[in-house]
KEZASE-953354 format. One record per residue: x, y, z of N, C-alpha, C in turn; residue in one letter. Coordinates in steps of 0.1 Angstrom, whole numbers, plus 5000, padded with zeros to 4 digits. Example, Ala and Ser with C-alpha at 12.3 -4.5 7.8 and 13.67 -1.06 7.14 Angstrom:
BEGIN
513249435078512349555078513249675078A 512849785071513749895071512950005079S 
END
This chain:
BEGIN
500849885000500050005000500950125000X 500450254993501350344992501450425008X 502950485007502850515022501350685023X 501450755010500650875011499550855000X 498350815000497250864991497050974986X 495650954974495751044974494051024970X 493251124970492251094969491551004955X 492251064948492050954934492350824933X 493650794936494250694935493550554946X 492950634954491950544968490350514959X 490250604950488650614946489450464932X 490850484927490650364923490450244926X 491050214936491050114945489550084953X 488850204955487650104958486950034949X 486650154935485550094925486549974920X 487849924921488049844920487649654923X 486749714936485949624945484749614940X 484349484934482649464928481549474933X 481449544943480749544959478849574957X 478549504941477649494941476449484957X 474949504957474649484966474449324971X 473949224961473949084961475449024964X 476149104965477648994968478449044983X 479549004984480049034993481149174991X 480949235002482149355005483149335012X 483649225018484149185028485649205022X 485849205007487549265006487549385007X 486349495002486949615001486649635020X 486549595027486449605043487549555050X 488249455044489149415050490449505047X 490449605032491149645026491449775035X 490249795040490149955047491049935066X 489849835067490449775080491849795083X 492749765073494349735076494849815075X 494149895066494950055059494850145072X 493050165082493150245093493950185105X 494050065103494450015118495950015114X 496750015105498150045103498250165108X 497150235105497250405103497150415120X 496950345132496450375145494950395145X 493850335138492750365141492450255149X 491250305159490150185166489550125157X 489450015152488149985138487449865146X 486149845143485549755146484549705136X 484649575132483949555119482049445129X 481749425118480049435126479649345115X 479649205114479249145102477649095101X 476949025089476049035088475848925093X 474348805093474448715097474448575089X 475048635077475348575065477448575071X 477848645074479048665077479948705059X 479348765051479348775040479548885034X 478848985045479149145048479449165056X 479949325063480049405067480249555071X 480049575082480149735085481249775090X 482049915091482949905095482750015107X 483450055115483550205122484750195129X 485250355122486650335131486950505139X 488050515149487950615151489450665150X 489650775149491350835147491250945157X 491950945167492351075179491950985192X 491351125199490751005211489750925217X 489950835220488550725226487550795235X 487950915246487050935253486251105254X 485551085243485151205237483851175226X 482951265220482551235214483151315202X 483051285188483251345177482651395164X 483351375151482251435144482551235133X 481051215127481251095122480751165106X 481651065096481651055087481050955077X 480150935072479050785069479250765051X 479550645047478750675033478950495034X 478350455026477750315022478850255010X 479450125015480450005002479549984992X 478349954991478049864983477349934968X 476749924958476849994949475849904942X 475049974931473649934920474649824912X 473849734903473949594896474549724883X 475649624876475849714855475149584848X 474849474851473849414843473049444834X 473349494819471549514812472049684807X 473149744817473549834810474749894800X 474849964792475449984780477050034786X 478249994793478850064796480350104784X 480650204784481550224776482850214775X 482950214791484850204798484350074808X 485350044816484949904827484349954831X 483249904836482949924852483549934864X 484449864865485149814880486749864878X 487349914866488249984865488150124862X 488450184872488350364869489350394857X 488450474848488750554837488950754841X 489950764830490150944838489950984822X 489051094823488651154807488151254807X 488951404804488551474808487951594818X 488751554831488651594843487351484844X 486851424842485751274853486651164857X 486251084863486550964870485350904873X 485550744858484250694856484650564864X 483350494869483650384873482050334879X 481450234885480550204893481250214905X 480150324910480350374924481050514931X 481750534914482450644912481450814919X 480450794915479550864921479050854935X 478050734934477650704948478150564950X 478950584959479750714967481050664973X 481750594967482850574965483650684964X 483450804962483750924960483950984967X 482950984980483451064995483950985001X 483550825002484050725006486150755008X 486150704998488350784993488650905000X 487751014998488351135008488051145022X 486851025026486651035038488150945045X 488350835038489550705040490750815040X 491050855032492350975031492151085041X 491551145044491351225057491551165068X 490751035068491150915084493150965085X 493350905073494950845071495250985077X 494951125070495951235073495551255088X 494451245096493851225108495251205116X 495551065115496450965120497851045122X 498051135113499251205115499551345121X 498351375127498151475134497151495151X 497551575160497051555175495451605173X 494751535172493351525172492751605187X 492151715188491451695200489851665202X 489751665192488151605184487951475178X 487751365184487851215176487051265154X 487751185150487351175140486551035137X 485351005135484550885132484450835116X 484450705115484150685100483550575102X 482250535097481050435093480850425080X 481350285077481150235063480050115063X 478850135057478250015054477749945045X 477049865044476549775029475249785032X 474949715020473349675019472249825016X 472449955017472550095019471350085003X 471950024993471350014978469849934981X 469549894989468749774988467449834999X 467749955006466850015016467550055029X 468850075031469150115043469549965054X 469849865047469449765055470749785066X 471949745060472949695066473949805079X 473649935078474250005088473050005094X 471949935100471249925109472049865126X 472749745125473749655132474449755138X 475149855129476549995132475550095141X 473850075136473450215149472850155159X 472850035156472549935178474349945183X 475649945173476249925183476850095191X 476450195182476550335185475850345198X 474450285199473150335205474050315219X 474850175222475150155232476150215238X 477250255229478550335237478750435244X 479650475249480050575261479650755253X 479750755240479550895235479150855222X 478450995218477750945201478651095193X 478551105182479051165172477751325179X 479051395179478551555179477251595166X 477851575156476851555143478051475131X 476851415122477251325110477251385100X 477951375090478151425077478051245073X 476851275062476551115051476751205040X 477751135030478151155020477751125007X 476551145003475851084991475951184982X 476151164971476551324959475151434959X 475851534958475351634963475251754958X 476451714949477251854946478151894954X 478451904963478951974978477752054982X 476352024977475852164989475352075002X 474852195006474352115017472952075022X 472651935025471151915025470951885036X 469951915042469251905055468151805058X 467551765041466451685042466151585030X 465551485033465151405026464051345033X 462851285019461651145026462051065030X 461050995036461050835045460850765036X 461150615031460650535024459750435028X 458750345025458050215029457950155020X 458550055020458249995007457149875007X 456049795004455149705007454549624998X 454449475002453949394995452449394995X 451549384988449949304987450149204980X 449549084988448948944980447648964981X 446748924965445548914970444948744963X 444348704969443848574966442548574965X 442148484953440648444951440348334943X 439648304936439448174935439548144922X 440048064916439948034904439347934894X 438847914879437747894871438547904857X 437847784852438347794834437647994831X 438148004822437948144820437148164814X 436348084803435148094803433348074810X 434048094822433448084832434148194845X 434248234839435048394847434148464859X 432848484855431648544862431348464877X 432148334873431848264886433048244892X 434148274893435448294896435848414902X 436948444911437148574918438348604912X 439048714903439948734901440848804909X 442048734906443048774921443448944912X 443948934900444349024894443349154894X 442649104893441449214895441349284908X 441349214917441349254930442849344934X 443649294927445049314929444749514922X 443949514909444049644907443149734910X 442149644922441049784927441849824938X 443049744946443649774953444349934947X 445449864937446049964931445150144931X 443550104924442850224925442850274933X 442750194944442650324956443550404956X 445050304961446450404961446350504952X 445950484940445950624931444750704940X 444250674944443150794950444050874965X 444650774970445450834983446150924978X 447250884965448050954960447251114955X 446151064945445651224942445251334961X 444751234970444151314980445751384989X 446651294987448251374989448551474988X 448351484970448951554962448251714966X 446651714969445951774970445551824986X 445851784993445351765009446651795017X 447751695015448351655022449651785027X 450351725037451751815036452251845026X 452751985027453452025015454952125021X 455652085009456952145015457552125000X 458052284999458352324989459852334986X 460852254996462152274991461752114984X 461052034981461551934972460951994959X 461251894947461251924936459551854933X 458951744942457751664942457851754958X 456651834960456351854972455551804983X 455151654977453951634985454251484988X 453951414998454451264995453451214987X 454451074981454051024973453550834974X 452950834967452650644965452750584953X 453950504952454250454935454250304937X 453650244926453250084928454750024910X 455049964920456549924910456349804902X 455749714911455849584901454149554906X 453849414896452549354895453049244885X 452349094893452348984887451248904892X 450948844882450148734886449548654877X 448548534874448748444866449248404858X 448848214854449648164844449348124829X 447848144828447948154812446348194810X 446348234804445248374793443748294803X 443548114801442248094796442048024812X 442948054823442348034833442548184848X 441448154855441148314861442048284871X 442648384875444148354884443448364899X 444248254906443948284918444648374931X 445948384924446948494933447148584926X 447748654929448448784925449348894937X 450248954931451149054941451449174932X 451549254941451949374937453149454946X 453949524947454949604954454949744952X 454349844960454149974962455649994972X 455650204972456050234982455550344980X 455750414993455450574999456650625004X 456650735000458050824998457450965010X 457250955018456651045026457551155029X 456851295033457651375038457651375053X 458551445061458751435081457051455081X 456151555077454751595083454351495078X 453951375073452951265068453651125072X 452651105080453050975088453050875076X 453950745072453550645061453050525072X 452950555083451650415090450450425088X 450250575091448850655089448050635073X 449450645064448750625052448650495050X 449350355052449450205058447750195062X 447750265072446450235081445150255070X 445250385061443850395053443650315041X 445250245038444950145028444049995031X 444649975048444249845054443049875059X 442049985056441050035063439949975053X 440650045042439649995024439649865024X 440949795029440949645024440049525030X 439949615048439049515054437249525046X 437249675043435749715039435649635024X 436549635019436649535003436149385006X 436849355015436949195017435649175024X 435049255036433849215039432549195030X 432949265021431949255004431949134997X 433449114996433249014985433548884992X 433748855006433448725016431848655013X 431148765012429648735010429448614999X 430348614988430248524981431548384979X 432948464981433848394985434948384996X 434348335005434648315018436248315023X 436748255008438548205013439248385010X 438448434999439048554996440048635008X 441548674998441848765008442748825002X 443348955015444449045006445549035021X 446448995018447149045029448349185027X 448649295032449449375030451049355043X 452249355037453449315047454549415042X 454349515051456249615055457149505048X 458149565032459149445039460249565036X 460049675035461349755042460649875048X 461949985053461350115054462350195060X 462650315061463950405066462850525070X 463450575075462450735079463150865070X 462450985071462651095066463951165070X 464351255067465351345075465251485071X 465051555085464651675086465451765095X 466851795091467851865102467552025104X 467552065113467352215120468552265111X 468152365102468952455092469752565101X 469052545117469752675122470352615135X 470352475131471752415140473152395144X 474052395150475752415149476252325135X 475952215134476052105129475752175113X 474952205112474452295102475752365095X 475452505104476252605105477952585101X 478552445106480252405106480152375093X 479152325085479052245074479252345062X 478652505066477952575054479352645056X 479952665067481752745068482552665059X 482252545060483652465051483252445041X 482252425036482052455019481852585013X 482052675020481852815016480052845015X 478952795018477652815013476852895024X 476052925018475152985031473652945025X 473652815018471752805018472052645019X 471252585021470852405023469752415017X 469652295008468652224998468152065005X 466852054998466551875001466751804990X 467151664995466951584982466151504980X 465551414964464751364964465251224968X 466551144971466551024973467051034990X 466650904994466350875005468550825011X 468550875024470050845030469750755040X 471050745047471450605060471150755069X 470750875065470951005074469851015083X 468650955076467650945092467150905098X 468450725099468550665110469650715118X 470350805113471250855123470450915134X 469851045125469351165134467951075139X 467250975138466150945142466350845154X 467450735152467350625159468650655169X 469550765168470550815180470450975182X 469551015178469551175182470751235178X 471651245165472851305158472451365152X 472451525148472551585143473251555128X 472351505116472851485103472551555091X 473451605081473651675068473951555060X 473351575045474051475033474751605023X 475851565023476751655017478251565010X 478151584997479451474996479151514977X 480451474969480551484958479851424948X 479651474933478451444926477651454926X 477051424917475251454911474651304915X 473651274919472751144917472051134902X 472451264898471851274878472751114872X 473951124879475151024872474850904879X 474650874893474150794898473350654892X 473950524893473250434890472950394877X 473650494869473750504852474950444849X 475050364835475850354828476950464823X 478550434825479350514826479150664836X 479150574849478650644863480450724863X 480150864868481850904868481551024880X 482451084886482351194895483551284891X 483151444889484151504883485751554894X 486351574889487851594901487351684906X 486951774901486751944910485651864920X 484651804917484151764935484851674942X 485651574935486451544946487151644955X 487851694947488951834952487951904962X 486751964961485752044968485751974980X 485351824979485051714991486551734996X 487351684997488951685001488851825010X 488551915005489052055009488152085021X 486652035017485752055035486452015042X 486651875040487351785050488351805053X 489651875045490851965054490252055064X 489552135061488752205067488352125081X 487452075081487551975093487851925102X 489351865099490351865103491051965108X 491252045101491752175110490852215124X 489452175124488552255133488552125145X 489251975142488851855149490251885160X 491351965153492551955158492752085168X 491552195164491452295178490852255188X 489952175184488952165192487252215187X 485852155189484752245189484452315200X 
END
């Protein structure tokens, strides 16, 4: 390993790691592991119970203090199915960009966050420096859940979190909650020319759907509104639908997969609750004739919103080292509001790139936001080494 990084040269070396979300991260963690703990950090890795993944968190200065933490997610969207033009997994330079998968999100703050640790290490800290790396982050927030049970329990929590998801460098304060949810609906099935005597699951499957579109218009119309997003109102989007196996018989299952993208003022249980409200009033109807009928609805993810006080310190240290004086929200969801929700941390998402590049074919992040990112974070450093 080289004795001095450099932020580029570290952003090669990660997207060098295939750290798809379906596979394992466990080299690019092991890779990091050795780099901070050569370097004098505390690391403690947190695996899944696949033992397949993991989380990492390390600290650089001192143990008995709280500090400022650093978060961004290993793991990275599938290139399957898309068109890429350079590797994927080997960084390309063209330009002033740096293309790669993950090059954007977020492998990108990831390197400058890793290179700051290292430069950390070589200077008297009187402010610990934190760094939280996790997986699974692509798939709903899953895998740094483990990393905030073992925060919840320690002797001190992070002053406030900087999550590093591209951004541009500005600075965001907010983002929706997600829920994502299954419906099965079941009913009975009949040669298809005899349909009238049959319950269609599929059918049932899209009076369901109707409603949702009616929640959604009463949202759109009724609901919270907050005008720093670009969609101001929460939303309900139905992603997939499947069900039966061939034309001439009436299906008896069917599924569908929704989610609600809520904002902090709109509860997504509350809106949960008026879907399961319709569903019981549906099924009491059509039990009258088919007794087995049913719909079941099942949570199988969800993260909450994040809504940071714009006129917090945390805030405030963020908007000095990027030079800014406004915060914007974003439309995609961070690991940022299980920080601020599930340990009371003060969290911003601020970190290099666009999410426009995000998750696309020939995904790249340009040098000037690395350079921007690198420069907060000298910045940082300077302020971890007076003291807050």
């Amino acid at each position: 390993m080289p004795d001095t990084w450099t932020t580029e040269a570290m952003l090669a070396r990660l997207i060098a790691f295939p750290t798809v979300s379906a596979d394992s991260n466990l080299d690019l963690i092991r890779f990091c592991a050795e780099l901070l703990e050569t370097a004098g950090a505390e690391v403690s890795i947190i695996h899944d119970d696949t033992g397949k993944k993991a989380n990492l968190f390390a600290t650089m200065g001192p143990r008995d203090r709280a500090g400022v933490l650093l978060s961004g997610h290993t793991d990275v969207v599938p290139v399957t199915g898309q068109n890429w033009t350079v590797p994927p997994f080997e960084m390309s330079r063209s330009n002033g960009r740096l293309f790669g998968r993950g090059a954007c999100d977020m492998k990108g703050f990831v390197a400058s966050a890793l290179v700051t640790a290292l430069k950390a290490a070589r200077i008297d800290l009187q402010t610990p420096l934190h760094l939280a790396l996790s997986y699974d982050e692509e798939i709903g927030c899953v895998g740094v859940r483990s990393l905030i049970d073992m925060l919840a329990t320690a002797p001190f929590r992070p002053q406030f979190c900087i999550v590093g998801e591209p951004t541009s460098m500005q600075v965001a304060t907010g983002h929706k909650g997600k829920t994502a949810a299954r419906v099965t609906t079941t009913g009975q099935a009949a040669h298809s020319a005899l349909a009238p005597t049959a319950l269609n699951a599929i059918h049932m499957a899209c009076d369901m759907i109707g409603y949702l579109r009616e929640i959604q218009d009463d949202l759109a119309r009724n609901g919270a509104q907050d005008p720093g997003y670009d969609i101001p109102y929460s939303t309900v989007h139905v992603g997939t639908i499947r069900g039966g196996t061939v034309l001439n018989i009436v299906p008896d299952t069917a599924e569908f997969m929704f989610e609600i993208r809520n904002l902090a003022n709109d509860d997504p249980i509350a809106i949960m609750a008026r879907l399961e409200r319709h569903r019981d009033v549906y099924l009491a109807d059509i039990r009258t004739r088919f007794p087995a009928a049913d719909i079941t609805i099942d949570i199988a993810n969800s993260y909450p919103s994040l809504s940071t006080d714009t006129s917090g310190t945390a805030v405030g240290i963020i908007q000095s080292l990027t030079g800014t004086d406004h915060t914007i929200k974003v439309a995609f969801g961070t690991e940022g509001g299980l920080f601020a929700s599930q340990l009371g941390v003060p969290t911003v998402v601020c970190g290099p790139g666009s999410m426009n590049q995000g998750h696309r074919p020939d995904e790249y992040v340009e040098v000037s936001q690395l350079d921007a990112c690198d420069a907060m974070l000298d910045g940082l450093l300077a302020r971890l080494v007076s003291g807050f």
